[in-house]
C-alpha positions as CSV (number, residue, x, y, z in Angstrom):
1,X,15.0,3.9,18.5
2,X,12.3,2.0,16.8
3,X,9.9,-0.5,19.1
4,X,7.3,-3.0,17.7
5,X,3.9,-4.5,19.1
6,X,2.2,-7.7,18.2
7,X,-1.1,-8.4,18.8
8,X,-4.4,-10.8,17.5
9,X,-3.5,-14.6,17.5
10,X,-3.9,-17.5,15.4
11,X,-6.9,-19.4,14.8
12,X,-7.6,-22.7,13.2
13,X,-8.7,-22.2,10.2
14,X,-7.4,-18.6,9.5
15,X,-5.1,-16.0,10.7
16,X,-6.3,-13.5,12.1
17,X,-5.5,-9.6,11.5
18,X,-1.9,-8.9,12.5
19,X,-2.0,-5.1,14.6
20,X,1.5,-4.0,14.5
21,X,2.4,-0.6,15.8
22,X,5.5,1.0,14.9
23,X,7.0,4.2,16.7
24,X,10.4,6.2,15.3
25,X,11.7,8.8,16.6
26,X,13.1,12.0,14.7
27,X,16.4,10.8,13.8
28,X,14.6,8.8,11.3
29,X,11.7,10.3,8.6
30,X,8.6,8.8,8.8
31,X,7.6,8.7,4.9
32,X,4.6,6.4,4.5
33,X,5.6,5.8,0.4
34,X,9.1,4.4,1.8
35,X,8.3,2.5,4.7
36,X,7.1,-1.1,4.2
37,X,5.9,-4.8,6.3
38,X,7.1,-7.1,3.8
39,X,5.1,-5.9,0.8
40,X,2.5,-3.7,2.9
41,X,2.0,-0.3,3.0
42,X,1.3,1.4,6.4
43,X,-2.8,1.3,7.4
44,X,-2.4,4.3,8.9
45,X,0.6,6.9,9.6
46,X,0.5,9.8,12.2
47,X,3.4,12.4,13.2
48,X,4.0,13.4,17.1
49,X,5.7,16.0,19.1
50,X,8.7,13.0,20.1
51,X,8.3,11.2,17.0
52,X,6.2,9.2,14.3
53,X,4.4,6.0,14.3
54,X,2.9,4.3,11.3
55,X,0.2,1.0,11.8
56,X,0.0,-1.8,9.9
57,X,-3.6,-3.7,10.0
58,X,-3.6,-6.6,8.1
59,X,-4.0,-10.7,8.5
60,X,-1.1,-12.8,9.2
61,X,-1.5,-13.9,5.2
62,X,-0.3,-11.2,3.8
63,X,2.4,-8.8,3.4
64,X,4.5,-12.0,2.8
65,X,4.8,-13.3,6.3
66,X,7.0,-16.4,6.6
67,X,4.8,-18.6,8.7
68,X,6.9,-21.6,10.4
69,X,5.3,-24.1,12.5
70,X,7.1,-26.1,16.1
71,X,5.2,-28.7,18.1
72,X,4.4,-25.7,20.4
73,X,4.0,-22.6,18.5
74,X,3.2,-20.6,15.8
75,X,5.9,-18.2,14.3
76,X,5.2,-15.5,11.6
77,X,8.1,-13.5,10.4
78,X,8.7,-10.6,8.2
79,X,11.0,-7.1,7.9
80,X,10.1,-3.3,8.2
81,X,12.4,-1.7,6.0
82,X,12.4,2.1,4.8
83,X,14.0,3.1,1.5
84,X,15.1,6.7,1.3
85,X,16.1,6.3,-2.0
86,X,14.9,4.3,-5.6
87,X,15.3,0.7,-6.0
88,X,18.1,-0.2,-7.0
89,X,19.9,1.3,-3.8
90,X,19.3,-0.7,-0.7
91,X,17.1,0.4,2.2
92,X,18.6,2.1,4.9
93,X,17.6,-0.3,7.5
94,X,15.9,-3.7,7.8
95,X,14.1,-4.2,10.9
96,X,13.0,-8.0,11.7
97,X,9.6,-8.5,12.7
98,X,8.8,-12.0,14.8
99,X,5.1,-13.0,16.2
100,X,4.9,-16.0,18.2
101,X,1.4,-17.8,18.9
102,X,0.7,-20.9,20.8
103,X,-0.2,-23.6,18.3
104,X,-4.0,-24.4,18.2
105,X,-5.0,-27.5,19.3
106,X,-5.4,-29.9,15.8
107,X,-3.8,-27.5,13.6
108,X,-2.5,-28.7,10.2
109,X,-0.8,-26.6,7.8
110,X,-2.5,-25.5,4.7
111,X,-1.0,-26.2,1.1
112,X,-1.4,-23.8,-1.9
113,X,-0.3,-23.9,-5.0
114,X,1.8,-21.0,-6.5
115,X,0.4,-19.4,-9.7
116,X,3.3,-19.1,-12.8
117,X,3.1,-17.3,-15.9
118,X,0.1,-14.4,-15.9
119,X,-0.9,-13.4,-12.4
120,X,-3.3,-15.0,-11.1
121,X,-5.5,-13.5,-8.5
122,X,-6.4,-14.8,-4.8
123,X,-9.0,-12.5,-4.0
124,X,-9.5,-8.9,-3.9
125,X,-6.4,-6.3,-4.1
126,X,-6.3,-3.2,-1.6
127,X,-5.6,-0.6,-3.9
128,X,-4.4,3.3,-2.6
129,X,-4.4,6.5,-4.4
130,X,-3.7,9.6,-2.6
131,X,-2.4,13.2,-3.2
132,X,0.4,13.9,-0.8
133,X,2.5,16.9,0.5
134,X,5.6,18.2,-1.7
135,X,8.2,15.2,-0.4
136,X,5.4,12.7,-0.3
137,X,5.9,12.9,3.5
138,X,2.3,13.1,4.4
139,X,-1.1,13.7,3.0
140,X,-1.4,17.4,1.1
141,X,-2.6,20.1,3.4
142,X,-4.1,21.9,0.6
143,X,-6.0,21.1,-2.9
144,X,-5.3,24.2,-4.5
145,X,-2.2,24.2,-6.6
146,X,-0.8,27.5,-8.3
147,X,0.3,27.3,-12.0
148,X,3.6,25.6,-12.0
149,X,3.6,23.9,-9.3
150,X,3.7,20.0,-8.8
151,X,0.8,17.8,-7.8
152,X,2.2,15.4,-6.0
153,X,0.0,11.5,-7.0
154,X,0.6,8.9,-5.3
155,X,-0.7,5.2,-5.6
156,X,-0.3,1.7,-4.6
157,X,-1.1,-1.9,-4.1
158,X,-0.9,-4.3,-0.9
159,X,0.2,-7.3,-2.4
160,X,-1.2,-9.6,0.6
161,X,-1.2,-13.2,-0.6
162,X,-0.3,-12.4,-4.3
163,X,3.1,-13.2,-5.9
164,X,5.3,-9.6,-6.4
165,X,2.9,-7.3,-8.2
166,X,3.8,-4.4,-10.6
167,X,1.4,-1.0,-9.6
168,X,0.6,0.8,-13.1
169,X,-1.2,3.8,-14.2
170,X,-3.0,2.8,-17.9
171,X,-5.0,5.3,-17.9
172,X,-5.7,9.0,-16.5
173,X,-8.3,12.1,-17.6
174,X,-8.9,15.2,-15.4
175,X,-12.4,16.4,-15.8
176,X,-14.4,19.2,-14.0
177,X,-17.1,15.8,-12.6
178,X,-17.1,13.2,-9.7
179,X,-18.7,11.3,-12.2
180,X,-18.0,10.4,-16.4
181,X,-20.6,10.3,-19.1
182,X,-20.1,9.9,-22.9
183,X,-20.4,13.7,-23.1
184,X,-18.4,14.4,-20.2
185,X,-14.8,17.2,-21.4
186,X,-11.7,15.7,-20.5
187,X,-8.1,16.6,-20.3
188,X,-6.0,13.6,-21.1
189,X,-3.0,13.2,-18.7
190,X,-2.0,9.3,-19.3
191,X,-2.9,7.6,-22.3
192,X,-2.5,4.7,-25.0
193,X,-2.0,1.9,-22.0
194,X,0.6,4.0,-20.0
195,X,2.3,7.2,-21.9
196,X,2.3,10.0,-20.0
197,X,1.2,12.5,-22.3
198,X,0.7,15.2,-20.9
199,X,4.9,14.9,-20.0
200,X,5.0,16.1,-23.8
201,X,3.5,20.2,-23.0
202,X,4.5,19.9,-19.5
203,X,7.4,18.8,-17.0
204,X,5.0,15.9,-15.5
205,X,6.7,13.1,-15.5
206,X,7.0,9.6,-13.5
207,X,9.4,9.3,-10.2
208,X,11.9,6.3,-9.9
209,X,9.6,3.4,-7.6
210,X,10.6,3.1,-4.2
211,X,8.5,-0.3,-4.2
212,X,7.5,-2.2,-7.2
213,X,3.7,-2.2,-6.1
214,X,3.6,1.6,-6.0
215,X,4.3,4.4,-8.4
216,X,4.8,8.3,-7.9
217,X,3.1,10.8,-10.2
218,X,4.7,14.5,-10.5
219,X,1.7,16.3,-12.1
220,X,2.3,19.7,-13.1
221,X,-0.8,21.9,-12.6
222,X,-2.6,22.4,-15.9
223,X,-4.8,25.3,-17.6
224,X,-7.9,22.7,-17.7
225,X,-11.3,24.4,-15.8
226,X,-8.9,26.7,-13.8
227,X,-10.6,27.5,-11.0
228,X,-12.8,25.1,-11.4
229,X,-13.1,22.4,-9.0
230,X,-10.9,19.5,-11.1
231,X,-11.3,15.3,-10.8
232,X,-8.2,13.0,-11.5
233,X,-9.4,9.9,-12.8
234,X,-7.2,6.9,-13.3
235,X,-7.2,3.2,-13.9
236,X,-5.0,1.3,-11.9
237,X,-3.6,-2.2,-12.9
238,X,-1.6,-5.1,-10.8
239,X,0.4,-6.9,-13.2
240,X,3.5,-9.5,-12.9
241,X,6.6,-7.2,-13.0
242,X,8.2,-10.2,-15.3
243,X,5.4,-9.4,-18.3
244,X,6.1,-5.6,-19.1
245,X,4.8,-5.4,-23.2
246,X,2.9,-2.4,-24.9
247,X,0.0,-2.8,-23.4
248,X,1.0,-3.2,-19.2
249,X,4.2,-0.4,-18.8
250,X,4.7,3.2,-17.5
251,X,6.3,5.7,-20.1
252,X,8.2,9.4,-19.8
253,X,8.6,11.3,-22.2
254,X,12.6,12.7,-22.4
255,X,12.2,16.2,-23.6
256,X,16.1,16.4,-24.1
257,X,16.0,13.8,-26.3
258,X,12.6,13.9,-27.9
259,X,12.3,10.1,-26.9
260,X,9.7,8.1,-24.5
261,X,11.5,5.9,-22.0
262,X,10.4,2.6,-20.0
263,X,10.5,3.5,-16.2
264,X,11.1,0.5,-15.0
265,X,13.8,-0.3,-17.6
266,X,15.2,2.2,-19.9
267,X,16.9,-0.9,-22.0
268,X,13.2,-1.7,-22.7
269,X,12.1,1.4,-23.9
270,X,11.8,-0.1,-27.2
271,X,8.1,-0.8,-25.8
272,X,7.2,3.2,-25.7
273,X,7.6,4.0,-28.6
274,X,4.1,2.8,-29.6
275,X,3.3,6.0,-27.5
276,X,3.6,7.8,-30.7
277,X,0.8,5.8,-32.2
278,X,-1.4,3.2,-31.0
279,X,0.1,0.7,-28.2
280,X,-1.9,-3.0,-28.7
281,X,-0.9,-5.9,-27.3
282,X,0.7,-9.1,-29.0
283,X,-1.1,-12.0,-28.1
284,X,-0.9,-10.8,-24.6
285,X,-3.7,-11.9,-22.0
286,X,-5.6,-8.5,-21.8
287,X,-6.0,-7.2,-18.2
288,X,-9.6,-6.7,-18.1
289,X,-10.3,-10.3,-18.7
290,X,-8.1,-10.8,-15.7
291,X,-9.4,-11.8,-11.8
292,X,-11.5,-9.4,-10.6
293,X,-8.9,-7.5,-8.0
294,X,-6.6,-6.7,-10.4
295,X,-7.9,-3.5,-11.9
296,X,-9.7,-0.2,-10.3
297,X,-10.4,3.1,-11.0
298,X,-10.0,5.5,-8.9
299,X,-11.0,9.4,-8.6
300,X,-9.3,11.9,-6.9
301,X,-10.4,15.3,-5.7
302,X,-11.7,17.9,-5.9
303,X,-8.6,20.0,-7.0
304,X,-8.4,23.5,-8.1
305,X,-5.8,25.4,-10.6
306,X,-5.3,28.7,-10.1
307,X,-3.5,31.8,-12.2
308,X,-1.0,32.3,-9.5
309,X,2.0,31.2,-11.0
310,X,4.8,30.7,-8.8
């Protein structure tokens, strides 16, 4: 059984923030990087004795909410749907979510115009990063990770009022600092605007997406400052999912084959195999000169390696 609660109302001139509450019970596994509103990721997501229930707290403009208006009301729809497996396999269920609201006195819709070409940004982005559990079920119960093992990364974007965005990781260093000065020793994990290096001495590697605007990171537990405390450091970029090039892509390198390979489309791989070298742009809008939103960085940690091995 799954039940849904709608509550805040509309106003005016805005919409105002949307509190759905979701509750599942145990026939169905409550995985906060599978479950989405629309193109929102869960607020907040907690596990109980008869069940799960995951939050969504966000205005009635985003997550792609389908807003139609009757003499009388207000209607905003959208789906919950949960994908146990990679895109392209279809989610396992698609739950309709419908919010009716009287219809303010004087209201007029709003037009807007839709942005084409390179994304274009509608104010700020509500990026995620986060080191989960083993199945990316939950948040990790522990920062210490054994030689060997997998640190599972996780990170993501709420689209909101954007067209579909892309979640990449261009960049990622581990240092034994919160903070990074010129001097500052780093570990380099991503480089060279999204090869995964450090796939190339280890079994790291990229998962297949579940959601466009989020990515999964298997990071195998490195020999850098063990047992030292350990900082992840990435920068995250948005981008348009129909303008992968050199510079804006996420690579793996194939150890079978000795070749790196697109994620997102291994018939595009040609674009990784700048990985090797240098990977510039060509002619390409760079993303830093983009609206502010569409990049962060982001730290995670502390972590610690140790010599256990397992």
């Amino acid at each position: 059984m799954l039940f849904t609660f709608c509550s805040g109302n509309d106003t005016l001139l805005l919409p105002s923030f949307f509190f759905p509450t979701f509750f599942m019970d145990k026939t169905m596994t409550g995985n906060p990087t599978r479950l989405f509103l629309g193109s929102c990721f869960p607020s907040q997501f907690s596990n109980a004795s008869n069940g799960a229930e995951a939050d969504f707290y966000y205005p009635l403009s985003a997550c792609d909410f389908r807003r139609m208006a009757t003499w009388k009301y207000l209607v905003y729809e959208n789906k919950l749907t949960y994908r146990p497996l990679p895109k392209p396999s279809p989610p396992s269920f698609s739950y309709p979510v419908r919010c009716v609201y009287d219809r303010p006195k004087g209201w007029t819709p709003t037009f807007q115009s839709s942005s084409t070409g390179v994304i274009q940004g509608h104010g700020e982005l509500a990026f995620h990063m986060a080191i989960l559990n083993y199945d990316f079920s939950g948040p990790a119960e522990s920062n210490v990770f054994p030689m060997g093992s997998f640190v599972p990364i996780w990170a993501g974007v709420n689209q909101q009022a954007h067209q579909p965005l892309l979640l990449l990781l261009e960049e990622c260093v581990a240092s034994t600092t919160l903070e990074m000065y010129p001097d500052t020793l780093t570990y380099p994990l991503i480089t060279n605007k999204g090869c995964l290096v450090d796939g190339k001495k280890s079994f790291s590697k990229f998962l297949p997406r579940y959601h466009s605007s989020s990515i999964l990171l298997h990071l195998q537990a490195f020999r850098f400052a063990v047992g030292q405390e350990v900082y992840i450091h990435c920068k995250l970029i948005a981008w348009d999912p129909d303008l992968l090039n050199e510079e804006k892509k996420a690579c793996n390198y194939n150890k079978a084959t000795g070749e790196w390979e697109l994620l997102d489309d291994p018939f595009q791989s040609s674009l990784c195999q700048c990985c090797e070298s240098t990977c510039q742009g060509r002619g390409k809008r760079d993303t830093d000169s983009a609206p502010q939103g569409l990049v962060l960085k982001s730290v995670l940690g502390p972590l610690t390696f140790t010599e256990d091995s397992l």
